[in-house]
C-alpha positions as CSV (number, residue, x, y, z in Angstrom):
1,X,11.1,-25.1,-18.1
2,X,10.8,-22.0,-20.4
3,X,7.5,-21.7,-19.2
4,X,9.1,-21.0,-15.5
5,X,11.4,-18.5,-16.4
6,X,8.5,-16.7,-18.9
7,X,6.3,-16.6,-15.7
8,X,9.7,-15.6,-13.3
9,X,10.0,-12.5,-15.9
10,X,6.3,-11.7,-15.6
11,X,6.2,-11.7,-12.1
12,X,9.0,-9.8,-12.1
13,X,7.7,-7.2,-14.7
14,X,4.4,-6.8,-12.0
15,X,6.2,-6.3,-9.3
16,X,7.8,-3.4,-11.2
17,X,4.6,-2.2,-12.1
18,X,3.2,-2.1,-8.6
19,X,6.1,-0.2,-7.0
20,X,6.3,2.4,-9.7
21,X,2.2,2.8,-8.8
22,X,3.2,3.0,-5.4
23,X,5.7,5.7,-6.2
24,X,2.9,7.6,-8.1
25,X,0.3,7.2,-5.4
26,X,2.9,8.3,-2.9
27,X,3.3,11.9,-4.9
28,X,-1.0,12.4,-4.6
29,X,-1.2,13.9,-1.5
30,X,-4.7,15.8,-0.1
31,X,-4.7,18.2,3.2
32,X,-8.3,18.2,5.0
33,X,-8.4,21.0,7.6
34,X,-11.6,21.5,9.9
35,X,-12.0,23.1,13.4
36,X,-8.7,23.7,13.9
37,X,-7.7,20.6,13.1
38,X,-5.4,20.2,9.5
39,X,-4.4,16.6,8.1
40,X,-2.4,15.7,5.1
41,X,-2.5,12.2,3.5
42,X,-0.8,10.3,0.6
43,X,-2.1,8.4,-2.0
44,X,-0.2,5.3,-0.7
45,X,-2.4,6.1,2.3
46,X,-0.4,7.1,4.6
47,X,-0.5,10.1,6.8
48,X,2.3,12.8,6.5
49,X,1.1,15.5,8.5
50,X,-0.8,16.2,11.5
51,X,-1.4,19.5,12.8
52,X,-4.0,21.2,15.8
53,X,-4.1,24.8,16.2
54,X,-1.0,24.9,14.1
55,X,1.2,22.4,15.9
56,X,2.7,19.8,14.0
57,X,1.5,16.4,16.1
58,X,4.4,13.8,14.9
59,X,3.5,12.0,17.9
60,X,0.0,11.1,16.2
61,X,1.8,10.8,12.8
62,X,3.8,7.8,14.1
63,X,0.8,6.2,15.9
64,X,-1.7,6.3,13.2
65,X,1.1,5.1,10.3
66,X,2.2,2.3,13.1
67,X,-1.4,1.4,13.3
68,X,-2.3,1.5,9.6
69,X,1.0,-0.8,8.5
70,X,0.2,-3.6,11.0
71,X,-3.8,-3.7,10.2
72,X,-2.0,-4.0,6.9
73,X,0.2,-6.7,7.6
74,X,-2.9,-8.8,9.7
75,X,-5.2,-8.0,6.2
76,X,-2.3,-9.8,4.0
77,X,-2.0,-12.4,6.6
78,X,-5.7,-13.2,6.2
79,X,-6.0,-12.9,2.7
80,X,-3.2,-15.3,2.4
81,X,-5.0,-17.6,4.7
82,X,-8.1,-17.7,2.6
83,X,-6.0,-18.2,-0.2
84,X,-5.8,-14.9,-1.7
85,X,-3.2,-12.2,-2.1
86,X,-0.8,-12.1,-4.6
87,X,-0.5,-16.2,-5.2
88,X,-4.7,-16.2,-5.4
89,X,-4.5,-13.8,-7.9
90,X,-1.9,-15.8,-9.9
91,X,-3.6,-19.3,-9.7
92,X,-4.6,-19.7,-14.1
93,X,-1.2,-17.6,-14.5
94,X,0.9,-19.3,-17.3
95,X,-2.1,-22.1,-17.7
96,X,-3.8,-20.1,-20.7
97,X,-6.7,-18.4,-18.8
């Protein structure tokens, strides 16, 4: 039983981990500009900006993000499937690997 609730407060302290990663990824940001053309990017991988000629393009914003998150969520979904992601990754967790 205490071997649950050790590997509950493991989990736990990843899951922390990850999301203050994500928070620093989300800070790194890089702005490509070429023929008239200027994007900015996070970290996190996420576009923030979209401009051509010097108009802001939130329209493409959206649609790219939009695209990006549910590619995303079909990658988890297969990983999952193949028996990966996070419980994969966890299989010899707690069993002294």
């Amino acid at each position: 039983m205490f071997d649950k609730v050790k590997q509950a407060g493991e989990l736990f302290k990843m899951r922390q981990q990850a999301m203050a990663l994500q928070k620093q990824l989300a800070e790194i940001t890089e702005t490509y500009e070429r023929d008239g053309i200027k994007v900015t990017v996070s970290g996190d991988q996420k576009v923030i900006r979209i401009e051509t000629d010097g108009e802001e393009r939130k329209d493409l914003v959206e649609a790219i993000n939009s695209a990006l998150k549910e590619v995303q969520k079909k990658s988890a979904k297969k990983m999952m499937e193949m028996g990966g992601g996070l419980s994969g990754m966890l299989k010899g967790f707690g069993s002294g690997i």
